[in-house]
C-alpha positions, 0 to 999 in steps of 0.5 A, a space after each residue: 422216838 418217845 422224845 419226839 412224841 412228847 415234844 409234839 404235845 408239848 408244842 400242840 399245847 402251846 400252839 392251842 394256849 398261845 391262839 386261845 390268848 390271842 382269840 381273847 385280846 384287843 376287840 376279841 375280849 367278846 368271845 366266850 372262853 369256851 368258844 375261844 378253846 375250841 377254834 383251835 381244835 376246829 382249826 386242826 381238824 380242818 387242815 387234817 381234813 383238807 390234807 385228805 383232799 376233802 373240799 368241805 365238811 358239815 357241822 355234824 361230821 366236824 363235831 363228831 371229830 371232836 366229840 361235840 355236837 353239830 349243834 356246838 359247831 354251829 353255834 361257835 362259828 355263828 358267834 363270828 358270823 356266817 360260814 356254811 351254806 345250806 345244803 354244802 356245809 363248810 368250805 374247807 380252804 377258806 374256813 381254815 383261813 378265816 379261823 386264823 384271821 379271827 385266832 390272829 394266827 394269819 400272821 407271824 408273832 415273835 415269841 420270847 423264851 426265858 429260861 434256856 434249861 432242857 424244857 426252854 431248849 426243845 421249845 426254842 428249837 421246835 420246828 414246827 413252831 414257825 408253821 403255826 405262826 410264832 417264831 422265836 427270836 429271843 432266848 433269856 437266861 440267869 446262869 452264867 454257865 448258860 449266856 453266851 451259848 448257842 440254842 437253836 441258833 439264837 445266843 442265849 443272852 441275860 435276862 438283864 438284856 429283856 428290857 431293851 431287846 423285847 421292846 427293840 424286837 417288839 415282842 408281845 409274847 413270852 415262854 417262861 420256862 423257869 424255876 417256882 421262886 424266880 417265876 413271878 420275879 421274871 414275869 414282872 419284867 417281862 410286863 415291864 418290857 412290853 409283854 403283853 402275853 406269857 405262857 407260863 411252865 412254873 407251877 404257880 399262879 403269876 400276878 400280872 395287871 389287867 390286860 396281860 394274858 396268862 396261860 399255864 402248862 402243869 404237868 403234874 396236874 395234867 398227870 394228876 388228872 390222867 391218873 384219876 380218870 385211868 384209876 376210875 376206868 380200871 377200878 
């Protein structure tokens, strides 16, 4: 049970790292980051809501979900235009769709996954994934213990193979779940191969040219961070 708890955050966190990315590129490079973080926070909560038959909700009642203002939702769903109307507040259905369509999740993306050890495993195989619109369709490894096996139904292939699959496949967006001394390596080749968006496990800041986005999950930080807020409330 613990397992699968934490699987769910993990895939939450990529699912909310992977939309920020996609909200900043091509002609959404105008969304202030900030902004960019929170659509998907809003999303979430306007499909929970709309799961308990709610029809629409205001500006008010959405904040105080998420520990913002009224005046904070207005203000990011201005930057997009005009959602609300006076009186009724925001249509549930719709505004949930078109969320998706500024974030780019109203369509599926294929997602590569480099790095086939225990954290590459569980994301591969994490059904909740395609729901949200990103579909993994190729897995990469360097151990040759490890190509040839079967995870989550893809054959694990070499990372030799990167550069001819990813471009065949048109795959723009990559999971890199690799040790700290081959990550920056794998990311360049990554580039080369057309990516154009990696979500990166290794604790260590990628170089990667302009127009490629980088989004990190570190653990011992978010733990690190965890532990002084918990030694702040206790002390």
């Amino acid at each position: 049970m613990c397992r699968i708890s934490a699987l769910n955050k993990t895939a939450a966190v990529l699912i909310c790292l992977f939309s920020i990315y996609l909200c900043l590129m091509g002609d959404r490079l105008k969304i202030p980051k900030p902004t960019a973080r929170r659509l998907s926070l809003y999303l979430r909560e306007l499909e929970a809501l709309k799961e308990t038959n709610l029809i629409s909700v205001n500006s008010g009642q959405l904040g105080k979900a998420l520990g913002l203002t009224g005046a904070q939702v207005r203000k990011d769903f201005a930057t997009f235009g005009t959602f609300g109307r006076p009186g009724v507040g925001y249509i549930i259905e719709p505004l949930c769709e078109q969320l998706r369509q500024i974030m780019g999740t109203d369509r599926t993306w294929d997602v590569a996954v480099v790095g086939a050890g225990k954290i590459g495993q569980a994301i591969s195989g994490y059904p909740r994934f395609i729901d949200r619109g990103f579909n993994v369709v190729a897995v990469f490894d360097n151990n040759p213990n490890i190509i040839g096996s079967e995870v989550a139904n893809h054959t694990v292939r070499p990372v030799a193979d990167m550069t001819r699959i990813i471009p065949l496949r048109n795959i723009k967006l990559a999971i890199l779940s690799v040790p700290v001394d081959v990550s920056q390596e794998l990311a360049d080749r990554l580039v080369a191969s057309g990516i154009t968006g990696i979500l990166n496990f290794a604790p260590v800041r990628l170089q990667v040219p302009e127009g490629v986005g980088v989004s990190s999950v570190d653990f011992s930080r978010s733990l690190e961070q965890l532990a002084f807020e918990t030694s702040i409330n206790f002390s």
